[in-house]
N, CA and C of each residue as an Amber inpcrd file, in Angstrom:
protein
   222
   0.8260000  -1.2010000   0.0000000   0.0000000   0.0000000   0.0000000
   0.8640000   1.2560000   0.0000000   1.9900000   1.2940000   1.3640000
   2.7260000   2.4190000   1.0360000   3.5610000   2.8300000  -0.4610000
   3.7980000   1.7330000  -0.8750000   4.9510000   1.4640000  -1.9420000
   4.2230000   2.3830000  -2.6070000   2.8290000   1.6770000  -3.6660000
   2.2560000   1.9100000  -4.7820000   1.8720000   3.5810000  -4.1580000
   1.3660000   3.9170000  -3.6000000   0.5320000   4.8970000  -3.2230000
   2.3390000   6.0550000  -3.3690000   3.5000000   5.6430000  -3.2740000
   4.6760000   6.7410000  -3.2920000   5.1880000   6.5620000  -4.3290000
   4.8170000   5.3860000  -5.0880000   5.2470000   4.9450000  -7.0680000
   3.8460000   5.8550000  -7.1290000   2.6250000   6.6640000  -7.1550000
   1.5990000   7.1730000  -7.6220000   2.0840000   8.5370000  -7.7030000
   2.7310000   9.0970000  -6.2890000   3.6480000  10.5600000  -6.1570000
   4.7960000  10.7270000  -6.9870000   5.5570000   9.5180000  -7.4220000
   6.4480000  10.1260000  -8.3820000   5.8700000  10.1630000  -9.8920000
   5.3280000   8.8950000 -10.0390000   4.8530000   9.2080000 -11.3070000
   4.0740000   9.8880000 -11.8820000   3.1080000  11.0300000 -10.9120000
   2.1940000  12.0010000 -11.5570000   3.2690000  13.3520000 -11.1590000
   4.3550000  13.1700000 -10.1890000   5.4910000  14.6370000 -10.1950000
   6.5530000  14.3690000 -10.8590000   6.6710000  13.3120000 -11.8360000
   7.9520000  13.1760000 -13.0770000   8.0020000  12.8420000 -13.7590000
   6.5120000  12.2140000 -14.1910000   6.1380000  11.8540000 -15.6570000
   7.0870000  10.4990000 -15.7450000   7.0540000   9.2720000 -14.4270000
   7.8780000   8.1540000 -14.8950000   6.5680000   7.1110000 -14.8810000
   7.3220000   6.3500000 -15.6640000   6.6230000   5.0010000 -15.6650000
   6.3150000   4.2870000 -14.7430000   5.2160000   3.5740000 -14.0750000
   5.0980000   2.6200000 -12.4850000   5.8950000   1.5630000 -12.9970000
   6.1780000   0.9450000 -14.3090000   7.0530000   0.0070000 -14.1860000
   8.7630000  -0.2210000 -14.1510000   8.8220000   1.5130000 -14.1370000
  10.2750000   1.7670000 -14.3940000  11.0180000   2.2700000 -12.5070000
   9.5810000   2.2550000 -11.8890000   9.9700000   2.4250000 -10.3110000
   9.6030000   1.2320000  -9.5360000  10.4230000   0.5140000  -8.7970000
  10.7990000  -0.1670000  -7.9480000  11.3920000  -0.1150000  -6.6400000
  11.0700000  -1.0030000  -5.7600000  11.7060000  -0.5370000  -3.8820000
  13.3010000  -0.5310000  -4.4100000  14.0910000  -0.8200000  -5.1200000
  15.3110000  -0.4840000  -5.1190000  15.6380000   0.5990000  -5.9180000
  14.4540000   1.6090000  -6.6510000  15.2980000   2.4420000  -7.3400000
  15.4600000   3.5850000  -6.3140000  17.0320000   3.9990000  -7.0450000
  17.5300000   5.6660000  -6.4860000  16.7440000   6.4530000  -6.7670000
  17.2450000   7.9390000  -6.1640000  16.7880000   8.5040000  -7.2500000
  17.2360000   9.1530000  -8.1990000  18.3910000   8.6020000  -8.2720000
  19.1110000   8.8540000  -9.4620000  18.6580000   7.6590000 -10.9740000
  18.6870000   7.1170000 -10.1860000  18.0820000   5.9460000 -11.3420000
  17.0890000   6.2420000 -12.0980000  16.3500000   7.7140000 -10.9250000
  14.6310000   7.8700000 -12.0200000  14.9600000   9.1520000 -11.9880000
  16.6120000   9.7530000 -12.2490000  16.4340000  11.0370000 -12.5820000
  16.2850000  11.9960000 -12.2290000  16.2380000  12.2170000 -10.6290000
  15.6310000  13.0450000  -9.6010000  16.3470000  14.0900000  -9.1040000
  16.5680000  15.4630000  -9.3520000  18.3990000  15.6290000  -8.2920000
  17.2610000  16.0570000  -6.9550000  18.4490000  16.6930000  -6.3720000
  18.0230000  17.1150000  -5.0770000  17.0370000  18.3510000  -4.6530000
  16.6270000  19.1560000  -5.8650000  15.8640000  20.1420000  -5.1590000
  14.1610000  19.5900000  -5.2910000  14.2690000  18.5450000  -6.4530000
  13.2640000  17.5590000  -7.0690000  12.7490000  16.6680000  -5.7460000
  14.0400000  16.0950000  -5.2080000  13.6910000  15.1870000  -3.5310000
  13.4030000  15.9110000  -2.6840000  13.7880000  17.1660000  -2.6940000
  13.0420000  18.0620000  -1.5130000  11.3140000  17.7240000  -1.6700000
  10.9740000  18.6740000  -2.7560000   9.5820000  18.1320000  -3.5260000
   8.9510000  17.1690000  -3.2150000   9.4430000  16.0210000  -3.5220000
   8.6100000  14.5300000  -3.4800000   8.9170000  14.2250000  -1.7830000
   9.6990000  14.9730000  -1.1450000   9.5600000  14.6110000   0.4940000
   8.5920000  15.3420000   1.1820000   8.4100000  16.5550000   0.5690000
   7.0360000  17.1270000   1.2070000   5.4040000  16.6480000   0.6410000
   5.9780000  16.0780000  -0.4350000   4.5710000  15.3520000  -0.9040000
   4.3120000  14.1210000  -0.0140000   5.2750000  13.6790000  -0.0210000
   5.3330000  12.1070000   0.9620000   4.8960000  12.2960000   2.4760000
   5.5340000  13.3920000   2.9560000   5.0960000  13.9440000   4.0470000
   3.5880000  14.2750000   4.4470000   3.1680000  14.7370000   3.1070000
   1.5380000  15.3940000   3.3560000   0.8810000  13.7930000   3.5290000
   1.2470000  13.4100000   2.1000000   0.5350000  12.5680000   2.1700000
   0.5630000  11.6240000   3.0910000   1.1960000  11.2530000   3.7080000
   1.2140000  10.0900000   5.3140000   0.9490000  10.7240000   6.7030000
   1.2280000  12.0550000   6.3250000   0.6790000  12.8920000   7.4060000
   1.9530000  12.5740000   8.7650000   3.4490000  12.5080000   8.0500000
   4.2650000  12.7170000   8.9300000   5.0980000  13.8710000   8.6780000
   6.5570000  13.5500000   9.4060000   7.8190000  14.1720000   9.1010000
   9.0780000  13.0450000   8.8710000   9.5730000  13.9060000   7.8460000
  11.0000000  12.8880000   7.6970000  12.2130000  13.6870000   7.9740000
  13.0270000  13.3270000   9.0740000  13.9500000  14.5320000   9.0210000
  14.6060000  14.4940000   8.0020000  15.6660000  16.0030000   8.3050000
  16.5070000  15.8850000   7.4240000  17.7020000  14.9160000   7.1580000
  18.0530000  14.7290000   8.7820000  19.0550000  13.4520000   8.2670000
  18.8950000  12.0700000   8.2420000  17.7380000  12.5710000   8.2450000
  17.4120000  10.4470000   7.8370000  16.7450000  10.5490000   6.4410000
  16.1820000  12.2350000   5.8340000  16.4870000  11.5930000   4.1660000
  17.3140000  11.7740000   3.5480000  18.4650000  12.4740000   4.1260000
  20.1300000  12.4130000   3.3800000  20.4280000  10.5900000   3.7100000
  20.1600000   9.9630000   4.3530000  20.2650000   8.7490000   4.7070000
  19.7960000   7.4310000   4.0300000  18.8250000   7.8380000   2.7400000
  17.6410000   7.3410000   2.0770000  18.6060000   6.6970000   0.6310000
  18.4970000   6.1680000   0.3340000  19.3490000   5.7450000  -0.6150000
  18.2440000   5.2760000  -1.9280000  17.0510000   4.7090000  -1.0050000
  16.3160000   3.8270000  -2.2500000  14.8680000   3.9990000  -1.7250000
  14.0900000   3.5090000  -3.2020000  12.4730000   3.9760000  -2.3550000
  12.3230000   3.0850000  -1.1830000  12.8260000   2.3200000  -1.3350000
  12.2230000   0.6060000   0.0630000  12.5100000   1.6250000   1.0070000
  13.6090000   2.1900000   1.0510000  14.3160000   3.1470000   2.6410000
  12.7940000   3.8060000   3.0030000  12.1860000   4.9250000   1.9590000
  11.3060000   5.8130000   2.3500000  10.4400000   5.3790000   2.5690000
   9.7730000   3.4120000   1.9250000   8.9180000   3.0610000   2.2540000
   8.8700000   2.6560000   3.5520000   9.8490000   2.0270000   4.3970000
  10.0460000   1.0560000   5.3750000   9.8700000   2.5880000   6.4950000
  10.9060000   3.7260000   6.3890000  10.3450000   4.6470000   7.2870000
   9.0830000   5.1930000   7.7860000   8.0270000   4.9410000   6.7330000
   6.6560000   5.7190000   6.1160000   5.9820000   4.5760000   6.9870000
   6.7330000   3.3880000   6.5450000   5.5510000   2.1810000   7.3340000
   5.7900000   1.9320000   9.1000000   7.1080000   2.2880000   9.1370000
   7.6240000   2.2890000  10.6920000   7.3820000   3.5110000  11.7220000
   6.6380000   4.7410000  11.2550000   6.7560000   6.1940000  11.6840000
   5.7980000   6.5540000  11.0650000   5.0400000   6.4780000  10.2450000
   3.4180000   7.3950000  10.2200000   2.2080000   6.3250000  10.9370000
């Protein structure tokens, strides 16, 4: 549920494919730099209705990371 529902946030804020995102992609892999991850962390944020700090999403390497936080903390 978390996964698909944060593959739904990137792919309507980057125009990617759901089959081209996976729990192991970067986000370099889908193209993303960093002012782009700011972005999709406040979307992620609204949408779960948490907070992610800052140094645990400098810490984030892959979506599984943001999923497993999202599922462990909202």
């Amino acid at each position: 549920m978390v996964f698909e529902r944060i593959r739904e946030i990137v792919c309507d804020q980057f125009d990617i494919k759901e089959e081209d995102i996976t729990m192991e992609s970067t986000l370099d892999d889908l193209d993303i730099d960093s002012i782009d991850a700011v972005d999709l962390a406040m979307d992620i944020e609204e949408e779960f209705d948490t907070e992610i700090p800052d140094e645990v999403l400098e810490n984030m390497k892959t979506l599984g990371d943001v999923v497993r936080f999202i599922e462990d903390n909202a």
